[in-house]
KEMAR-993525 format. One record per atom (N, C-alpha, C): residue in one letter; residue number from 1; x, z, y; atom name. Coordinates in Angstrom, 1 decimal. Example, Ala and Ser with C-alpha at 12.3 -4.5 7.8 and 13.67 -1.06 7.14 Angstrom:
["a" 1 [13.2 7.8 -5.7] "N"]
["a" 1 [12.3 7.8 -4.5] "CA"]
["a" 1 [13.2 7.8 -3.3] "C"]
["s" 2 [12.8 7.1 -2.2] "N"]
["s" 2 [13.7 7.1 -1.1] "CA"]
["s" 2 [12.9 7.9 0.0] "C"]
! end
This chain:
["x" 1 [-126.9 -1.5 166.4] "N"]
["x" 1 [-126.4 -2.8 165.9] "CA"]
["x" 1 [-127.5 -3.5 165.2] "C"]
["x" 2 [-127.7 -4.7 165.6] "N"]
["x" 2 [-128.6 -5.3 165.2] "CA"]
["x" 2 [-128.2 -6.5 163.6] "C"]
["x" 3 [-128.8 -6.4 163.3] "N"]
["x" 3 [-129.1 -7.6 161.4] "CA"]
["x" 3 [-128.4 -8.7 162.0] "C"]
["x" 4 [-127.2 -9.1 161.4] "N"]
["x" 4 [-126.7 -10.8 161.6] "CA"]
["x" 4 [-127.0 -11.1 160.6] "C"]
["x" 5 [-127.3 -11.9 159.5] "N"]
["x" 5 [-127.0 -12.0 158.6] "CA"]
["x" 5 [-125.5 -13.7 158.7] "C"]
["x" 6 [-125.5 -13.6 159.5] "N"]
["x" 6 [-124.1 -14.9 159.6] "CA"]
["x" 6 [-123.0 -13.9 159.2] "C"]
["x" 7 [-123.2 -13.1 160.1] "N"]
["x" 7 [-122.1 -11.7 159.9] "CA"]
["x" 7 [-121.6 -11.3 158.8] "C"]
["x" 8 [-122.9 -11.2 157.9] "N"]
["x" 8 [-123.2 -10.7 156.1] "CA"]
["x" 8 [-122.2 -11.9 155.7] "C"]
["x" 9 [-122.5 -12.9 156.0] "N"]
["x" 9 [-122.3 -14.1 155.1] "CA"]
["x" 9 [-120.9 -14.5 155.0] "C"]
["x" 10 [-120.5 -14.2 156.9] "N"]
["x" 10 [-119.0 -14.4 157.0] "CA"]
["x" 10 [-118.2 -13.2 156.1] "C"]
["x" 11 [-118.8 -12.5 155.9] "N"]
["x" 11 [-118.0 -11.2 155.3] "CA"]
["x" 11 [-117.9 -11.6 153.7] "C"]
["x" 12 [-119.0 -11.9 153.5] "N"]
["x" 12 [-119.2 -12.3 151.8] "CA"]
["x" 12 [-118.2 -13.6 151.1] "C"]
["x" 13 [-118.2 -14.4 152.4] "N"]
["x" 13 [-117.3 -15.6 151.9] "CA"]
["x" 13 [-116.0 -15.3 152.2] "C"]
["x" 14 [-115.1 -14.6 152.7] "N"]
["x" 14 [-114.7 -14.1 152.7] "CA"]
["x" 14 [-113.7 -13.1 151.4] "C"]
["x" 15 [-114.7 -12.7 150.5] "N"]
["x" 15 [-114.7 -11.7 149.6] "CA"]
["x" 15 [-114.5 -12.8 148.5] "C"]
["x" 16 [-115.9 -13.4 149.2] "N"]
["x" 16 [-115.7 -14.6 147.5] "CA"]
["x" 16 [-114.2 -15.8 148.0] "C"]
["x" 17 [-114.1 -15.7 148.5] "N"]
["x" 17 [-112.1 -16.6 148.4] "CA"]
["x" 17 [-111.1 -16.3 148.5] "C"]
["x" 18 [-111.3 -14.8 148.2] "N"]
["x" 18 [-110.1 -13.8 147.8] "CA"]
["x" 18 [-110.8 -14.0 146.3] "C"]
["x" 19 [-111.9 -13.7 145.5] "N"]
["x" 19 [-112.4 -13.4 144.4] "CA"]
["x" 19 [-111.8 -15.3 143.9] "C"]
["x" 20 [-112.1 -16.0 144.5] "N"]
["x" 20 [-111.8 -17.5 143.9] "CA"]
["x" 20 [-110.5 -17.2 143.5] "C"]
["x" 21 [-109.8 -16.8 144.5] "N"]
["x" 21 [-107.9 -17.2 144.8] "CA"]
["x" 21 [-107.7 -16.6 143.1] "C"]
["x" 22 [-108.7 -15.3 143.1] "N"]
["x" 22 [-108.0 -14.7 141.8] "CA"]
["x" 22 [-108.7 -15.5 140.7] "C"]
["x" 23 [-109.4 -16.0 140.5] "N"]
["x" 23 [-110.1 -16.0 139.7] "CA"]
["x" 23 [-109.3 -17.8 139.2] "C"]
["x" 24 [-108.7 -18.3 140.2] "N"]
["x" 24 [-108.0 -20.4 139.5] "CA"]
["x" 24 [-106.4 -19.6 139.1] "C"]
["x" 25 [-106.4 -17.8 139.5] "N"]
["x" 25 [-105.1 -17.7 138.4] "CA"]
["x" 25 [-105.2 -17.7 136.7] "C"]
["x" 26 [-106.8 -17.4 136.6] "N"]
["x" 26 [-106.8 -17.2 135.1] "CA"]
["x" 26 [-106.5 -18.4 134.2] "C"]
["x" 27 [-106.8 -19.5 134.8] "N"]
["x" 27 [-107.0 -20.6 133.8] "CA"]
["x" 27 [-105.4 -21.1 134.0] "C"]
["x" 28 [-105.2 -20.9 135.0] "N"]
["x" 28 [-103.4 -20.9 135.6] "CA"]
["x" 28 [-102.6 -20.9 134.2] "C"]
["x" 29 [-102.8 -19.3 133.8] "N"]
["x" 29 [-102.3 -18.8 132.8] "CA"]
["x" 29 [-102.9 -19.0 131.5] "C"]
["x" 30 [-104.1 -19.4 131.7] "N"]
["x" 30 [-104.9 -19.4 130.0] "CA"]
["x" 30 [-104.5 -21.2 129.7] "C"]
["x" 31 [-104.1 -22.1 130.5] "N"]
["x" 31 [-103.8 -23.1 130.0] "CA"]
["x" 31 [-101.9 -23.4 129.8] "C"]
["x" 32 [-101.3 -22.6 130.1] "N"]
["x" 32 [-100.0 -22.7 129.6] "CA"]
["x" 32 [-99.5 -23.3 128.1] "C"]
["x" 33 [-100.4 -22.7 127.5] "N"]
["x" 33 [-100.6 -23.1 125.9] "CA"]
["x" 33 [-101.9 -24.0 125.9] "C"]
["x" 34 [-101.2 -25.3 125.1] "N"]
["x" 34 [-102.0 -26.2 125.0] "CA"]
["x" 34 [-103.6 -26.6 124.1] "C"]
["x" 35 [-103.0 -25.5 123.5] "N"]
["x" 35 [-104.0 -25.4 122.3] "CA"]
["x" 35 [-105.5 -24.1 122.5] "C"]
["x" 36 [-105.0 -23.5 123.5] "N"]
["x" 36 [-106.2 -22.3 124.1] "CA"]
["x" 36 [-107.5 -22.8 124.9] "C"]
["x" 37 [-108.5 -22.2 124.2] "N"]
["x" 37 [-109.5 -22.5 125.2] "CA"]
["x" 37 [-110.2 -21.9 126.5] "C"]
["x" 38 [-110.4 -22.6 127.6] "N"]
["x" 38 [-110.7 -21.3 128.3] "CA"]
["x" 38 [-111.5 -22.0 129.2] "C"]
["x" 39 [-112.8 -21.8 128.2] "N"]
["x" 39 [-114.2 -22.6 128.9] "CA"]
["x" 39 [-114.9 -21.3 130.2] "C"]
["x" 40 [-115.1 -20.0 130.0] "N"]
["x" 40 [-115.4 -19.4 130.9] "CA"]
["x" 40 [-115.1 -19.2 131.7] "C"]
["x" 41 [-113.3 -19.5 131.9] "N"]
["x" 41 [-111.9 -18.8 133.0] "CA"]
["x" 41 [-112.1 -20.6 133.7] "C"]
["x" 42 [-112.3 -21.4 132.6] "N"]
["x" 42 [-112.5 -23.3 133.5] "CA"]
["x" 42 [-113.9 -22.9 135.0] "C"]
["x" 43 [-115.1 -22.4 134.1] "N"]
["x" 43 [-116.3 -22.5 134.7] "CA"]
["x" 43 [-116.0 -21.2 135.9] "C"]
["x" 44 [-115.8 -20.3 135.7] "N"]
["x" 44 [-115.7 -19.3 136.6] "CA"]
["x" 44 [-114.8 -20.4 137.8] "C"]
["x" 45 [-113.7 -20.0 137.6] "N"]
["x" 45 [-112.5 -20.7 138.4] "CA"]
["x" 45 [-112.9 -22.5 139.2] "C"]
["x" 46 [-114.1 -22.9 138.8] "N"]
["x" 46 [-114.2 -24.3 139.8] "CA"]
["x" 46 [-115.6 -23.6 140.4] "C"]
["x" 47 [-116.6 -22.7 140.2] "N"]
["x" 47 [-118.0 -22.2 140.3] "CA"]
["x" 47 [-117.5 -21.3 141.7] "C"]
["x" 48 [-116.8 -20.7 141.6] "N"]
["x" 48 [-116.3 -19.7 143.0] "CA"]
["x" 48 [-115.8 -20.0 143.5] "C"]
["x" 49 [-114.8 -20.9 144.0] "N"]
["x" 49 [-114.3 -21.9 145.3] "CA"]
["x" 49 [-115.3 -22.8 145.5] "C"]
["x" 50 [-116.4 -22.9 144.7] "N"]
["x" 50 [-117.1 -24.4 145.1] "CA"]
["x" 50 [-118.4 -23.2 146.3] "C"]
["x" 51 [-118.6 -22.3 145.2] "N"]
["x" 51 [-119.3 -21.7 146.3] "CA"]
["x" 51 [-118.7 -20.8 147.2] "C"]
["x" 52 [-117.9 -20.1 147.3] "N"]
["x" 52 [-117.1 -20.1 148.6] "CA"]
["x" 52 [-117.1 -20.5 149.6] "C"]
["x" 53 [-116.7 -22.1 149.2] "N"]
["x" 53 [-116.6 -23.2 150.2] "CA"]
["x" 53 [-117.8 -23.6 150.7] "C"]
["x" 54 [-118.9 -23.5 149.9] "N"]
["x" 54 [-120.8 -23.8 150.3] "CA"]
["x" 54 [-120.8 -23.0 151.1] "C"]
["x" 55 [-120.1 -21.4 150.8] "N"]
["x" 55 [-120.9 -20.6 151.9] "CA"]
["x" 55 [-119.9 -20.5 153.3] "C"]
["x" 56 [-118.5 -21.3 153.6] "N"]
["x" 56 [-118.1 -21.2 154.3] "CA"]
["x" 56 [-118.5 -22.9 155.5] "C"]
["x" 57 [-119.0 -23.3 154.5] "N"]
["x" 57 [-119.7 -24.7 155.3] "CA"]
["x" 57 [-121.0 -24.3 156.1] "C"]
["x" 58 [-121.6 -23.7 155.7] "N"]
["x" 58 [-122.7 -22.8 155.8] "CA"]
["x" 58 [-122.5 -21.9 156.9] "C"]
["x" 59 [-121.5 -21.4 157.3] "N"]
["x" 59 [-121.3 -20.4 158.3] "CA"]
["x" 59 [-120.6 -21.4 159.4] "C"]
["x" 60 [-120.5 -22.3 159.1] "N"]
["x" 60 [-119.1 -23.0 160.2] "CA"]
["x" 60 [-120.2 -23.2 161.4] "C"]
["x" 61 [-121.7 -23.3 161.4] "N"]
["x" 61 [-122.1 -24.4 162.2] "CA"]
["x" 61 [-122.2 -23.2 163.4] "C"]
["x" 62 [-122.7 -21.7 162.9] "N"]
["x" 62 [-122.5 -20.4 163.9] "CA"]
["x" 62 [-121.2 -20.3 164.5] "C"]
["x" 63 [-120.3 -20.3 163.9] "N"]
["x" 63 [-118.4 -20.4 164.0] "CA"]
["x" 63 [-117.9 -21.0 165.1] "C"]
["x" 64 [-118.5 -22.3 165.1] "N"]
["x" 64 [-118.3 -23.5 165.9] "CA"]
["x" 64 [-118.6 -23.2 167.4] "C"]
["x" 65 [-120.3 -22.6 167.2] "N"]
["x" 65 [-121.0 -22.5 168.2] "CA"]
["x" 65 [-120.7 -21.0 169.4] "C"]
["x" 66 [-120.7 -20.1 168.2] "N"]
["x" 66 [-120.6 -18.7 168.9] "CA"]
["x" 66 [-118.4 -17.9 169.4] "C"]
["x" 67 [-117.9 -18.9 168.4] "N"]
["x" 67 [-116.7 -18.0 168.3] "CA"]
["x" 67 [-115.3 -18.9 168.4] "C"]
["x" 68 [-115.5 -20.3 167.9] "N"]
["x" 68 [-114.1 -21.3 167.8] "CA"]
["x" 68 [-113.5 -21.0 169.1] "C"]
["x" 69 [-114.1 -22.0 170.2] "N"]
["x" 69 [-113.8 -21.6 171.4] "CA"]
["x" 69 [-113.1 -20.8 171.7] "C"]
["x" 70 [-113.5 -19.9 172.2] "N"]
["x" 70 [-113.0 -18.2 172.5] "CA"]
["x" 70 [-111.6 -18.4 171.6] "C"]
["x" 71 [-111.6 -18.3 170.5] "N"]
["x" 71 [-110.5 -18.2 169.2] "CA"]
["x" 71 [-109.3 -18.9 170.0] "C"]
["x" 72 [-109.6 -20.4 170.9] "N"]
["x" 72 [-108.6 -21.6 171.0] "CA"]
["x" 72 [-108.0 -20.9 172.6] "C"]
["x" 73 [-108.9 -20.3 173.2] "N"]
["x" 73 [-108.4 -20.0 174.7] "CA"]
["x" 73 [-108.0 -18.8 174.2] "C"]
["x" 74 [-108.1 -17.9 173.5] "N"]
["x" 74 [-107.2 -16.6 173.8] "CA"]
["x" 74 [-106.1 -16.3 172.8] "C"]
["x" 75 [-105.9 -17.4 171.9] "N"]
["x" 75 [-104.4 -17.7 170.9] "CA"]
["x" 75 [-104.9 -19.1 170.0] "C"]
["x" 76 [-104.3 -20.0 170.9] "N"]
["x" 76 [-104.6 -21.1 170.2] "CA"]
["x" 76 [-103.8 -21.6 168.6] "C"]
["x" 77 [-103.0 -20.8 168.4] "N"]
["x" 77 [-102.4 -20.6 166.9] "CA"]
["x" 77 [-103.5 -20.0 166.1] "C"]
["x" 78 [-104.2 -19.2 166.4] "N"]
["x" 78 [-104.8 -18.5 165.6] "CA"]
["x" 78 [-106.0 -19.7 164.8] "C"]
["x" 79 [-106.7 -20.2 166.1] "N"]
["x" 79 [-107.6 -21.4 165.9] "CA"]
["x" 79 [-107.1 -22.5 165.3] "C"]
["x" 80 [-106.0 -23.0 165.2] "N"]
["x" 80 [-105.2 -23.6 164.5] "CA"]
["x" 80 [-104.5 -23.4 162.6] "C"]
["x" 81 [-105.0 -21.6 162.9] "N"]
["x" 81 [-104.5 -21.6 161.6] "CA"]
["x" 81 [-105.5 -21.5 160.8] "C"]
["x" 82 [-107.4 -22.0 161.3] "N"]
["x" 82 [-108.4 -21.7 160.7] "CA"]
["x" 82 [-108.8 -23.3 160.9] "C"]
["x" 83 [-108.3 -24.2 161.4] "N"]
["x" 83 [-108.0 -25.7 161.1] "CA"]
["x" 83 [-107.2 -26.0 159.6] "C"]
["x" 84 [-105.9 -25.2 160.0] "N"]
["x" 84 [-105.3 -25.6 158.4] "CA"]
["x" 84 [-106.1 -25.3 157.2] "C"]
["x" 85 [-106.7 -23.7 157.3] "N"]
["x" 85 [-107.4 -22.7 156.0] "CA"]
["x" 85 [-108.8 -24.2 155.7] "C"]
["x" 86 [-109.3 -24.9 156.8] "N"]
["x" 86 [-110.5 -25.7 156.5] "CA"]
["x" 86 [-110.3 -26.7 155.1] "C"]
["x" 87 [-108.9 -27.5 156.0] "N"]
["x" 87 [-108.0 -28.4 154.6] "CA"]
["x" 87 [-107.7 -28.5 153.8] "C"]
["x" 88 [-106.9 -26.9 153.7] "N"]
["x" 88 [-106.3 -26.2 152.2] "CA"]
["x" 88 [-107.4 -25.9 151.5] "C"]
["x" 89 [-108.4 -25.4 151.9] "N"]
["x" 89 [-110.1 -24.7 151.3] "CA"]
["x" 89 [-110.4 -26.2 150.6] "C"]
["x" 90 [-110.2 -27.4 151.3] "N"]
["x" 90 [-110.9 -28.2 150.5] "CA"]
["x" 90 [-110.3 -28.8 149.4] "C"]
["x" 91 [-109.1 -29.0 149.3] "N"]
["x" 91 [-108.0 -29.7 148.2] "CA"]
["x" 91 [-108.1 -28.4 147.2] "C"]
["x" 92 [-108.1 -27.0 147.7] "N"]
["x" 92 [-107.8 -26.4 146.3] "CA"]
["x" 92 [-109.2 -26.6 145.7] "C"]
["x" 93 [-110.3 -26.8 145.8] "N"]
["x" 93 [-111.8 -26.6 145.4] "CA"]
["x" 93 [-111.5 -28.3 144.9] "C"]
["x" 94 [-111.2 -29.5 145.3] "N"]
["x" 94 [-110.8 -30.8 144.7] "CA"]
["x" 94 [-110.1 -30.3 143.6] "C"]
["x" 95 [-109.0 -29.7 143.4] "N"]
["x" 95 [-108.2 -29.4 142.3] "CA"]
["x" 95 [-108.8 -28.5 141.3] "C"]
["x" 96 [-109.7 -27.9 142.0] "N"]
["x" 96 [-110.2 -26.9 140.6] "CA"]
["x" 96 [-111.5 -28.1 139.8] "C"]
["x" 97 [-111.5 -28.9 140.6] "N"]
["x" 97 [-112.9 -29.6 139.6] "CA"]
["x" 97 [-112.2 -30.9 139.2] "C"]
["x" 98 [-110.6 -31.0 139.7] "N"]
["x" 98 [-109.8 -31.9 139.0] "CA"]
["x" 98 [-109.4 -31.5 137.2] "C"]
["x" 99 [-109.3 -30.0 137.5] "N"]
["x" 99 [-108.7 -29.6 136.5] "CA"]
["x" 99 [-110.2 -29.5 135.8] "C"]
["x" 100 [-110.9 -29.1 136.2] "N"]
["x" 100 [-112.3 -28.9 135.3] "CA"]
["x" 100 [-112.3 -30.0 134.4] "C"]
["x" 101 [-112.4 -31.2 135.4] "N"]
["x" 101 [-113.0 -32.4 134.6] "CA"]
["x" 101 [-111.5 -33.1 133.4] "C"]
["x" 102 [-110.4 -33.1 133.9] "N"]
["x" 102 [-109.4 -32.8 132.8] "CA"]
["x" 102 [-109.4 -32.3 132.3] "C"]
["x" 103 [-109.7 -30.8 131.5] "N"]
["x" 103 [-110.0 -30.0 130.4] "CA"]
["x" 103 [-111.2 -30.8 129.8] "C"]
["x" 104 [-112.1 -30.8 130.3] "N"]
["x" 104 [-113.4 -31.4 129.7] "CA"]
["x" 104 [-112.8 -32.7 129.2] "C"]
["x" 105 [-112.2 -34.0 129.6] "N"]
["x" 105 [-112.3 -34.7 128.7] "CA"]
["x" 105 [-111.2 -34.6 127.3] "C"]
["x" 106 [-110.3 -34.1 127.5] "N"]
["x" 106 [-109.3 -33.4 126.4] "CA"]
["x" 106 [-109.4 -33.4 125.3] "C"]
["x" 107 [-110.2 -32.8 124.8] "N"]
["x" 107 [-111.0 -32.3 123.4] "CA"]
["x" 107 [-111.5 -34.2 123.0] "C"]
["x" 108 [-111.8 -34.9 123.2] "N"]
["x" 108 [-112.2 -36.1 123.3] "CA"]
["x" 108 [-111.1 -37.2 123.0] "C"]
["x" 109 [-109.9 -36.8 123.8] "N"]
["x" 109 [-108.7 -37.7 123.8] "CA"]
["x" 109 [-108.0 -37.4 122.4] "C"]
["x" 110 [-107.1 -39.1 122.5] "N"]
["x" 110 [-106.2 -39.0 121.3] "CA"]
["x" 110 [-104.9 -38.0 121.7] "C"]
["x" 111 [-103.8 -37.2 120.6] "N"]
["x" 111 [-103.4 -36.7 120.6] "CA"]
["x" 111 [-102.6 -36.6 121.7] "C"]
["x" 112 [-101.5 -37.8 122.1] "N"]
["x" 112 [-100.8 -37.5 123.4] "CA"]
["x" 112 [-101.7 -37.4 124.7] "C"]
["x" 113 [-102.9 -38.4 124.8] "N"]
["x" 113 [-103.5 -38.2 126.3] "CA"]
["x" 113 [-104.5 -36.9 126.6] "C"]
["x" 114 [-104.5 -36.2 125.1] "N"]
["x" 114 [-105.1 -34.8 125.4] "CA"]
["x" 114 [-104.1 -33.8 125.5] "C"]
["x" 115 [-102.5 -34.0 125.2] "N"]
["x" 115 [-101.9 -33.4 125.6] "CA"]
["x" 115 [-101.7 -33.4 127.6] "C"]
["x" 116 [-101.3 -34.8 128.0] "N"]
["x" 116 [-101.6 -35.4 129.1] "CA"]
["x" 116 [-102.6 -34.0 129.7] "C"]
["x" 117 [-103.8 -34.3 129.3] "N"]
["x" 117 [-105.1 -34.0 130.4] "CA"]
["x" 117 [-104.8 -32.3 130.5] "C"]
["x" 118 [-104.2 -31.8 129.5] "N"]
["x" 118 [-104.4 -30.3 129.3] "CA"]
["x" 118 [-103.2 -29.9 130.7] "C"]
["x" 119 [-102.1 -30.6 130.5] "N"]
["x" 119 [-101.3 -30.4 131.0] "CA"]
["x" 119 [-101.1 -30.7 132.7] "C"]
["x" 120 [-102.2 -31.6 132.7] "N"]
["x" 120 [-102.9 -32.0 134.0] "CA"]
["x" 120 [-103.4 -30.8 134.6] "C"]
["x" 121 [-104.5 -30.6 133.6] "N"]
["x" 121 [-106.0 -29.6 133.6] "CA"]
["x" 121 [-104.5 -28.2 134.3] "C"]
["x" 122 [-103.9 -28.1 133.7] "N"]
["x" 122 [-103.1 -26.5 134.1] "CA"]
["x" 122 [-101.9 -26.9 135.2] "C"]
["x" 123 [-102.0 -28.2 135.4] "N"]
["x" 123 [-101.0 -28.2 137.1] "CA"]
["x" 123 [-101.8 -27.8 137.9] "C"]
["x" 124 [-103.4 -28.3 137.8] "N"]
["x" 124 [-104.3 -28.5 138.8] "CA"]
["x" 124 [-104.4 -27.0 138.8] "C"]
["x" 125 [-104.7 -26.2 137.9] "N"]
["x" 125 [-105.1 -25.1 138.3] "CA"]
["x" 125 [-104.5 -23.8 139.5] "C"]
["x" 126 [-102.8 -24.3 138.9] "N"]
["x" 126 [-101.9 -23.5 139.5] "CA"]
["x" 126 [-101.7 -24.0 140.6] "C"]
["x" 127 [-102.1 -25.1 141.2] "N"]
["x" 127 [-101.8 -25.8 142.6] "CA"]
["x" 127 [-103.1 -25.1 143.2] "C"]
["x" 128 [-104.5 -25.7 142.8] "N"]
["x" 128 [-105.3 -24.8 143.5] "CA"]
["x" 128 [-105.4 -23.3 143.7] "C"]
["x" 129 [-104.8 -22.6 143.2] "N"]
["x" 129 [-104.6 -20.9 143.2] "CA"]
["x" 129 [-103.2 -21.0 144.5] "C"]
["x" 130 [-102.3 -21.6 144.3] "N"]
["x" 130 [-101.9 -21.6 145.4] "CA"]
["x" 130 [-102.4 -21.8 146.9] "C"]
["x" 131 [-103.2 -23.0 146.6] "N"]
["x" 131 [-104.0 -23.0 148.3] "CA"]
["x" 131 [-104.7 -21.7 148.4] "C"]
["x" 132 [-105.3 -21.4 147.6] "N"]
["x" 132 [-106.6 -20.8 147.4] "CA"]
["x" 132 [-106.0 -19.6 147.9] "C"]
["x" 133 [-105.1 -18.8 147.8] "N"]
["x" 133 [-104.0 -17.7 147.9] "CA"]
["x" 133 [-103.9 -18.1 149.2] "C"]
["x" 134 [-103.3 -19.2 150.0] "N"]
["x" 134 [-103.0 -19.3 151.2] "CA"]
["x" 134 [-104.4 -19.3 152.0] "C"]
["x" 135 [-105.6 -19.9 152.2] "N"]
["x" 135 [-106.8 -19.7 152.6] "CA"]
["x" 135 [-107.0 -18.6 152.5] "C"]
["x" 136 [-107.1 -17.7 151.6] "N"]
["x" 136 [-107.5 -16.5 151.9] "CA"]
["x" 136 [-106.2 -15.6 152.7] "C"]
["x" 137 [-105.2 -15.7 152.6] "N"]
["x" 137 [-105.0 -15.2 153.4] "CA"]
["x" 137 [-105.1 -15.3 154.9] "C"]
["x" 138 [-104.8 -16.6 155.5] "N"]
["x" 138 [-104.9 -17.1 156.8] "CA"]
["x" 138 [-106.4 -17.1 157.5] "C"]
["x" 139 [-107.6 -16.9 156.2] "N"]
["x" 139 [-108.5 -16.6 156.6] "CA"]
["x" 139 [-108.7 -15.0 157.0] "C"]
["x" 140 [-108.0 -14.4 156.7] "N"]
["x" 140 [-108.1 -13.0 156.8] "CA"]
["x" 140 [-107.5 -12.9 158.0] "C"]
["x" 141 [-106.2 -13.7 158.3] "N"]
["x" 141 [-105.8 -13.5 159.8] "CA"]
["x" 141 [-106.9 -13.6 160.6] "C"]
["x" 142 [-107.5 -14.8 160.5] "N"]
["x" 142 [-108.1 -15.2 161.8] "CA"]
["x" 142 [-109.4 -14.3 161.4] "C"]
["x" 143 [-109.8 -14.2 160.7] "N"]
["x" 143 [-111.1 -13.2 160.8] "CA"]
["x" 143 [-110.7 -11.5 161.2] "C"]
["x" 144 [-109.3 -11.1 161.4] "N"]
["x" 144 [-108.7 -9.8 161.7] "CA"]
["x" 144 [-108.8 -10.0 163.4] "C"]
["x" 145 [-108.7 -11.3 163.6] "N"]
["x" 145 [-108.3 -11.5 164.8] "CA"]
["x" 145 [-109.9 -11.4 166.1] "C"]
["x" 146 [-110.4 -12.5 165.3] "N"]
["x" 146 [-111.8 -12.4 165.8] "CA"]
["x" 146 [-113.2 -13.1 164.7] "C"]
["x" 147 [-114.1 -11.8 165.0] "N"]
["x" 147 [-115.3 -12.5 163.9] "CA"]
["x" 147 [-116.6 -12.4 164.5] "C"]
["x" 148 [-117.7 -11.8 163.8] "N"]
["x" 148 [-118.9 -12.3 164.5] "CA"]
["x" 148 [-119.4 -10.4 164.9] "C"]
! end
């Protein structure tokens, strides 16, 4: 067996958007309460879907080239459900740097529009852990199904 490293990469992104999915529950939960801070669980939680998604853009152009295809002629559902995981991947990674940038101005706002932002900042979070949860899983299908 010879060195892919697309192989490496597909496997690693992979690991890291299951690691994301868990990682937009923390602030999920650490912003419930309005008054908590959770600058590390913010930074972690928009830092690992964002690269996730870098390294899944990053592998798409081999994906495209060596494997989509094949995917569409021998279960065209399957290729379809790594169309949906592309979409969902991008809205939750928009929502975690929605929520980022709502937490961040917060601390700044007057009392009700920092309540506002917080309360923003922790929809966003819980909506992106949802996609983020569904991408990784549907990404697991289709990479159970066929990979490199």
């Amino acid at each position: 067996m010879t060195f892919d490293i697309v192989r490496v990469a597909e496997h690693v992104h992979g690991h890291l958007g299951w690691l994301a999915a868990a990682a937009l529950i923390h602030p999920a939960i650490l912003l419930r309460n309005r008054k908590r801070k959770a600058h590390w669980s913010i930074a972690a939680a928009t830092f690992l879907p964002t690269l996730a998604g870098g390294l899944g853009m990053w592998v798409y152009g081999p994906y495209r080239d060596r494997i989509k295809q094949s995917i569409f002629i021998d279960a065209r559902w399957v290729g379809l459900l790594f169309e949906r995981k592309e979409h969902l991947a991008f809205a939750a990674i928009l929502l975690s740097w929605a929520g980022a940038a709502t937490y961040t101005l917060a601390p700044n706002a007057n009392e009700p529009t920092r309540d506002a932002l917080r309360t923003l900042a922790f929809r966003a979070y819980v909506a992106a852990a949802v996609l983020a949860t569904a991408v990784a899983l549907l990404g697991t299908v289709v990479a159970s199904f066929r990979s490199f």
